[in-house]
N, C-alpha and C positions, 0 to 999 in steps of 0.2 A: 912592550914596544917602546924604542926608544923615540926619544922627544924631536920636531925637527926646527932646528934653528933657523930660522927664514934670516937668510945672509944676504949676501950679493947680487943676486937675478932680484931680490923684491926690494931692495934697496935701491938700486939700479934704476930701477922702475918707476920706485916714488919721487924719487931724486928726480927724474926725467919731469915731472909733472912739477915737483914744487920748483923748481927753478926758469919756468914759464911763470910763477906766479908771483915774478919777481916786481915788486911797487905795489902789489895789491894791500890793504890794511886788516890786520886781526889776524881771528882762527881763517880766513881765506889764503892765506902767507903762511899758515904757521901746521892747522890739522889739514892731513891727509886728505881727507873726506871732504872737506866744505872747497878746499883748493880743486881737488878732482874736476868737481861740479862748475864752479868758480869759469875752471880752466876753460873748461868742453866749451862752456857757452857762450865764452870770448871769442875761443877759436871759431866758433859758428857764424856768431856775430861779423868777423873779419871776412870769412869765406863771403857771406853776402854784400859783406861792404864793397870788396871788389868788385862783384860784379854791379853795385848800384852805381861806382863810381863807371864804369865805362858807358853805362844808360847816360847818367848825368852826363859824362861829354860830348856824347854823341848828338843830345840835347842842346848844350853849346852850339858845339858847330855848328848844327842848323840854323840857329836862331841866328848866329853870324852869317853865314852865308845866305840868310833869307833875307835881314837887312843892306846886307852890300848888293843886293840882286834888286830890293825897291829902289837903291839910288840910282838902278842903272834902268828903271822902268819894268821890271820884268817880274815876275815870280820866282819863289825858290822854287817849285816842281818845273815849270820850262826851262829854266836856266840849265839844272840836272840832267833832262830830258835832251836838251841840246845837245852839253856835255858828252853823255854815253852816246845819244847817237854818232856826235863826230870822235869817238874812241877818246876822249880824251883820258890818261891817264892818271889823274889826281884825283885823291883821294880829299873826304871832307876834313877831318885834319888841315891836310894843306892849305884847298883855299882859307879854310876859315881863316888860318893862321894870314895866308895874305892879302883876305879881305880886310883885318883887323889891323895889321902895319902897313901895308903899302895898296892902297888900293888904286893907285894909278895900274898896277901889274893884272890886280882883278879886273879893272878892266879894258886891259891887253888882252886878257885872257876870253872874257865877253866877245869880246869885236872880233877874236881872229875865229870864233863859232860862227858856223853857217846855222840861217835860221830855217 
C-alpha cells in the first residue's frame, strides 16, 4: 500500500490554527500541538470575556443611574418603576450615559414622570 502524503486539507488546517497564534512566545507559536491547545483556550477565554464585559456594563449603568436618581431624592428601583410604567423608552445605556454628561436632561427626564 502506498504511503499518503498529508498535503493541503492538513496543512490548510494547521496553518488555520497557527496563525491565530500569532504574538504568542515559543513552542506555543511554533509546535502544532502546544499552539492547538494554547489556541482553544484563548478562544474560550474571549467567548466569556464578552459576555463578562456586558455584565460589567450593565453594572455601570446602574450604579450611574442609581447615583443620578440619589441627587434627585429617589431610588434607582422607583425611578425605573416610574419609568416603564409611564412607557418611557430609554434604555439604561442612555440614561446612564445622560446622567453622567448632562444631568440637567436627567432631570428633565425625572420631572416629566408622573409619580
Amino acid at each position: 500500500m502506498s504511503r499518503v502524503r498529508r498535503g493541503f486539507k492538513a496543512r490548510r488546517r494547521r496553518n488555520k490554527i497557527l496563525k491565530l497564534a500569532k504574538g504568542y512566545h515559543f513552542d506555543r507559536r511554533t509546535k502544532y500541538k502546544h499552539t492547538a491547545e494554547t489556541v482553544k483556550r484563548a478562544l474560550h477565554y474571549a467567548y466569556i470575556g464578552r459576555r463578562l464585559f456586558k455584565r460589567d456594563m450593565r453594572k455601570l449603568w446602574i450604579i450611574r443611574i442609581g447615583a443620578a436618581a440619589k441627587l434627585l431624592e429617589t431610588s434607582y428601583s422607583r425611578f425605573m418603576g416610574s419609568l416603564k410604567k409611564n412607557g418611557c423608552e430609554l434604555n439604561r445605556k442612555m440614561l446612564a450615559e445622560i446622567a453622567a454628561t448632562d444631568f440637567d436632561g436627567f432631570k428633565a427626564i425625572k420631572d416629566s414622570i408622573k409619580k
